[in-house]
C-alpha positions as CSV (number, residue, x, y, z in Angstrom):
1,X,-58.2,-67.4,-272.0
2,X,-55.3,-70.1,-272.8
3,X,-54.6,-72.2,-270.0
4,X,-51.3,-73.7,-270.1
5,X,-51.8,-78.0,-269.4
6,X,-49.5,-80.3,-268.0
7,X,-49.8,-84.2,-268.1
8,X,-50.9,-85.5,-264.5
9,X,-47.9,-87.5,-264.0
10,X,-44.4,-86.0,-263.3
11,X,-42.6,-88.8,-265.1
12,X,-45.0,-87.5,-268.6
13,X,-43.4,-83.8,-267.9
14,X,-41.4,-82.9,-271.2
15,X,-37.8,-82.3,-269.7
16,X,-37.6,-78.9,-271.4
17,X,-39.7,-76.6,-273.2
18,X,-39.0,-74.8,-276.8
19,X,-38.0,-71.8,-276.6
20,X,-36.9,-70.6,-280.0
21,X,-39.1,-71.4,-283.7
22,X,-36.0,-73.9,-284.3
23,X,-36.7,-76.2,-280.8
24,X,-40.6,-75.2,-281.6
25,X,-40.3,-77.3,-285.3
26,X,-37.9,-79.8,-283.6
27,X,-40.6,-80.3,-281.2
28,X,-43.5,-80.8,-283.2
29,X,-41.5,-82.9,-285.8
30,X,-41.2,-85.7,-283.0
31,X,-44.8,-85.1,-281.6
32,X,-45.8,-85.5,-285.3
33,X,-43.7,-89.1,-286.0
34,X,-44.7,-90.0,-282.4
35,X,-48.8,-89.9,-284.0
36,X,-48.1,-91.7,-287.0
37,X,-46.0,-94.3,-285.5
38,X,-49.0,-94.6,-283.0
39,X,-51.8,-94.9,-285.7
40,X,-49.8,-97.6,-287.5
41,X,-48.2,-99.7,-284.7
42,X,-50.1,-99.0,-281.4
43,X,-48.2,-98.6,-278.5
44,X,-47.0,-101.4,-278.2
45,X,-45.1,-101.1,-281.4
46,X,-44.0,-96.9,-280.2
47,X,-40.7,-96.5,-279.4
48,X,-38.8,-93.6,-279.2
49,X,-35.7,-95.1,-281.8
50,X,-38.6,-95.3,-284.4
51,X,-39.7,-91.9,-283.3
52,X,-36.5,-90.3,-283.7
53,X,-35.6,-92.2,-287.4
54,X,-39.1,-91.0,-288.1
55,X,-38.8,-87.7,-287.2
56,X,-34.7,-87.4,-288.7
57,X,-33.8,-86.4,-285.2
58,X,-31.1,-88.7,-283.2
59,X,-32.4,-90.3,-280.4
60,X,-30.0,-87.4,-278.0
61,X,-32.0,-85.0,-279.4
62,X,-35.1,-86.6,-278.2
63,X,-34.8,-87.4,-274.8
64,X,-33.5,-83.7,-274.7
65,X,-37.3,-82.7,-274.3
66,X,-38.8,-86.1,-273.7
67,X,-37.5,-88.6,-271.3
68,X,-39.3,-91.0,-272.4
69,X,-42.1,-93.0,-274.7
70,X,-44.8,-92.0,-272.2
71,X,-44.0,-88.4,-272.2
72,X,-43.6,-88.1,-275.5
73,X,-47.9,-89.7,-275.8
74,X,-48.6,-87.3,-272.9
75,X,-47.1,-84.4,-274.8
76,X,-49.0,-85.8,-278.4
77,X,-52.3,-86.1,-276.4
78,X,-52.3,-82.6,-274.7
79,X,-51.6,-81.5,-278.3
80,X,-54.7,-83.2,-280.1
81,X,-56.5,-81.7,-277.1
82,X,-55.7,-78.0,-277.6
83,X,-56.4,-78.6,-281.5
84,X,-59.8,-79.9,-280.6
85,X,-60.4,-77.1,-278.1
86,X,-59.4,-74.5,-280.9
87,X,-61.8,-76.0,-283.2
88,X,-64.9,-75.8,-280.9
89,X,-64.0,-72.5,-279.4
90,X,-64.0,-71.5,-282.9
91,X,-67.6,-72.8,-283.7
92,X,-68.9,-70.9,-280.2
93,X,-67.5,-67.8,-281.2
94,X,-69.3,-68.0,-285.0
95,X,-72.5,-69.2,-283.1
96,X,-72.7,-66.6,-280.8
97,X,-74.9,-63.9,-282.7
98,X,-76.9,-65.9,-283.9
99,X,-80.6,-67.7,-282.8
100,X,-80.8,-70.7,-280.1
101,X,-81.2,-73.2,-283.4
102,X,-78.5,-72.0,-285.4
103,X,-76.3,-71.6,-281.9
104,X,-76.7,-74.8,-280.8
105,X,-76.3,-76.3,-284.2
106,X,-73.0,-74.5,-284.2
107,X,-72.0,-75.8,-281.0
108,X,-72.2,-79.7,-282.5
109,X,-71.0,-78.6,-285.8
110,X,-67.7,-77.4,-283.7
111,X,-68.1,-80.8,-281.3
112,X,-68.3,-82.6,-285.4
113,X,-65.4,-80.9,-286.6
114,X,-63.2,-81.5,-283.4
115,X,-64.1,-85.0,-283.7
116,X,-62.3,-84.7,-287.4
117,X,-59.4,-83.1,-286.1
118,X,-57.1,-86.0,-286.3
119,X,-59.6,-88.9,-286.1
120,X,-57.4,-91.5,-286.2
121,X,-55.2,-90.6,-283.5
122,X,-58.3,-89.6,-281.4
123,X,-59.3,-93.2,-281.5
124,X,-56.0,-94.7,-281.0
125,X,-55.9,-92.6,-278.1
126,X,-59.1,-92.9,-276.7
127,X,-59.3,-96.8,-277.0
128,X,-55.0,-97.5,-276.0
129,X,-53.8,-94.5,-273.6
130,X,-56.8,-94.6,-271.2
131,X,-54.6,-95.2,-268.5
132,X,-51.9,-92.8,-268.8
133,X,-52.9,-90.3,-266.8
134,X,-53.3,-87.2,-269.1
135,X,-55.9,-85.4,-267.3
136,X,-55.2,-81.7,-266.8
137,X,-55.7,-81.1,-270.3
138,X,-59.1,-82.4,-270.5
139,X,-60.2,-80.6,-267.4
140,X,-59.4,-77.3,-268.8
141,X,-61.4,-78.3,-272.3
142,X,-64.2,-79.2,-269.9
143,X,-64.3,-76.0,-268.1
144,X,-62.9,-73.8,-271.0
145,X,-66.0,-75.7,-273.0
146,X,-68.8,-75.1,-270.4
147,X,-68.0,-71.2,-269.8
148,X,-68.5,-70.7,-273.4
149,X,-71.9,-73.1,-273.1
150,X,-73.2,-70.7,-270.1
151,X,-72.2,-67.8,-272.8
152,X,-74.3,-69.1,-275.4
153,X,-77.3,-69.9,-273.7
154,X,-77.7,-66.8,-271.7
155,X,-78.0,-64.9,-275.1
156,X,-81.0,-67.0,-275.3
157,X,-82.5,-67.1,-271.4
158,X,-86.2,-66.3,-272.3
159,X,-86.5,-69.4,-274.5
160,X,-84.5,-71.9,-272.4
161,X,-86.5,-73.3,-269.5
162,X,-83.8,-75.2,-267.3
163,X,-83.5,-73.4,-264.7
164,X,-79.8,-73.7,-264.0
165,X,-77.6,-73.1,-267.0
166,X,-74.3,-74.2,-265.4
167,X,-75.9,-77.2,-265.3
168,X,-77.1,-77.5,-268.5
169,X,-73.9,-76.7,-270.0
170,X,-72.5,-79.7,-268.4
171,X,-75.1,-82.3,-269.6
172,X,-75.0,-80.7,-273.2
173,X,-70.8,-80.7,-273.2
174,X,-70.9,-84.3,-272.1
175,X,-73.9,-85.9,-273.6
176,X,-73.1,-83.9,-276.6
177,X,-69.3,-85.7,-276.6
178,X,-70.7,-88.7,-275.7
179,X,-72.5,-89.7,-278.5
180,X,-70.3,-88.2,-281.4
181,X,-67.3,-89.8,-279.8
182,X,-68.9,-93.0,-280.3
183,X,-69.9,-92.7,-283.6
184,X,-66.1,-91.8,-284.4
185,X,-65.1,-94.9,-282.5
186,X,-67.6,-97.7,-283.8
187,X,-69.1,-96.5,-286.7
188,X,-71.6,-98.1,-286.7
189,X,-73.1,-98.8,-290.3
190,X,-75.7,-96.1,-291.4
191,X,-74.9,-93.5,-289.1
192,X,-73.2,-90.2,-290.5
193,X,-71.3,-87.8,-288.0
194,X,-73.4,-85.1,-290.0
195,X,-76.9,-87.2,-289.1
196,X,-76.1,-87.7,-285.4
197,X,-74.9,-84.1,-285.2
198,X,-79.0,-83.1,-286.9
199,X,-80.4,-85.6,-284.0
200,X,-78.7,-83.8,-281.3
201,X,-79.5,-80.3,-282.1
202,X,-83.3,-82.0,-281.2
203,X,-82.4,-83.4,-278.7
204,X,-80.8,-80.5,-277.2
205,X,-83.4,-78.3,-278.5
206,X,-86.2,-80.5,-276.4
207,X,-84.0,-80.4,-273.4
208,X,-83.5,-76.8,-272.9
209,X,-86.9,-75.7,-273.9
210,X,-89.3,-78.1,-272.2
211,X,-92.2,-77.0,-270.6
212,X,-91.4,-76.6,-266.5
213,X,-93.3,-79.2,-264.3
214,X,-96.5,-77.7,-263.5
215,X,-96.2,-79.8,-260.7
């Protein structure tokens, strides 16, 4: 199910929320200048009078749902968030009838693909608006994420040895993010997003069906 994210910060709150397809395209016109402007200038170089010229909407119109630069990066960042989560929930769902190989390999083809979704943004983000406060929104992936996990791998209970599979949603959601976040961010030379993605269907695939301690 949806759930509907807020930034963490009362001062990130949009002032008002579209209600008609008109405010809706108003809306996501600025969230869209407010990216690009973000890619090329940092945020440093953000404002929202470049926002506005950017998005052909006068600055009145912009602080009529933003009050300012940081909400507006809030607002972007919960956004690229809920496009991400789309993406991977997408990937669970296709994965779901299928074997423990081919489901986890869907789960990090969706992780892959999320990592895609605007990758420029996602780094600028990641490496610039650490400290903004935007948190909400990636709680809710996290949980939304490890429910659909827990789903997958019950299909496949009589092959997966780890006892608790809560848990083992959690270390694949994050170990799994982990590592294809940093090849996005470095790329470092030789290393594919498609190659990491093969190395940690093994990985994952050793984890969850290792022998239990005879001990």
């Amino acid at each position: 199910m949806a759930h509907t994210t807020q930034p963490a910060h009362t001062g990130l709150a949009p002032r008002k929320r579209p209600s008609q397809s008109r405010s809706a395209h108003t809306v996501d016109a600025i969230l869209d200048a407010t990216a690009r402007i973000l890619v090329e200038r940092g945020y440093a170089g953000t404002s929202t009078n470049a926002v506005a010229e950017r998005a052909g909407v006068s600055v009145g119109s912009l602080y009529q749902y933003f009050p300012n630069k940081d909400a507006l990066i809030a607002a972007l960042h919960t956004r690229h968030i809920e496009r991400m989560k789309a993406v991977i929930e997408a990937a669970l769902a296709r994965a779901m009838d299928t074997n423990l190989d081919d489901g986890l390999a869907g789960l990090i083809e969706g992780a892959v693909e999320a990592h895609r979704v605007e990758a420029d943004l996602h780094r600028v983000l990641d490496q610039q608006m650490t400290g903004l406060g935007v948190v909400d929104a990636h709680d809710q992936f996290d949980a939304v994420l490890e429910d659909r996990i827990v789903a997958l791998l019950q299909r496949h209970r009589d092959a997966i040895t780890v006892a608790d599979l809560r848990l083992a949603a959690y270390m694949l959601n994050h170990s799994t993010h982990a590592l294809i976040h940093t090849v996005v961010a470095q790329r470092p030379r030789g290393v594919t997003l498609a190659a990491a993605g093969a190395e940690i269907v093994r990985m994952m695939r050793a984890y969850l069906t290792a022998p239990a301690d005879a001990s």
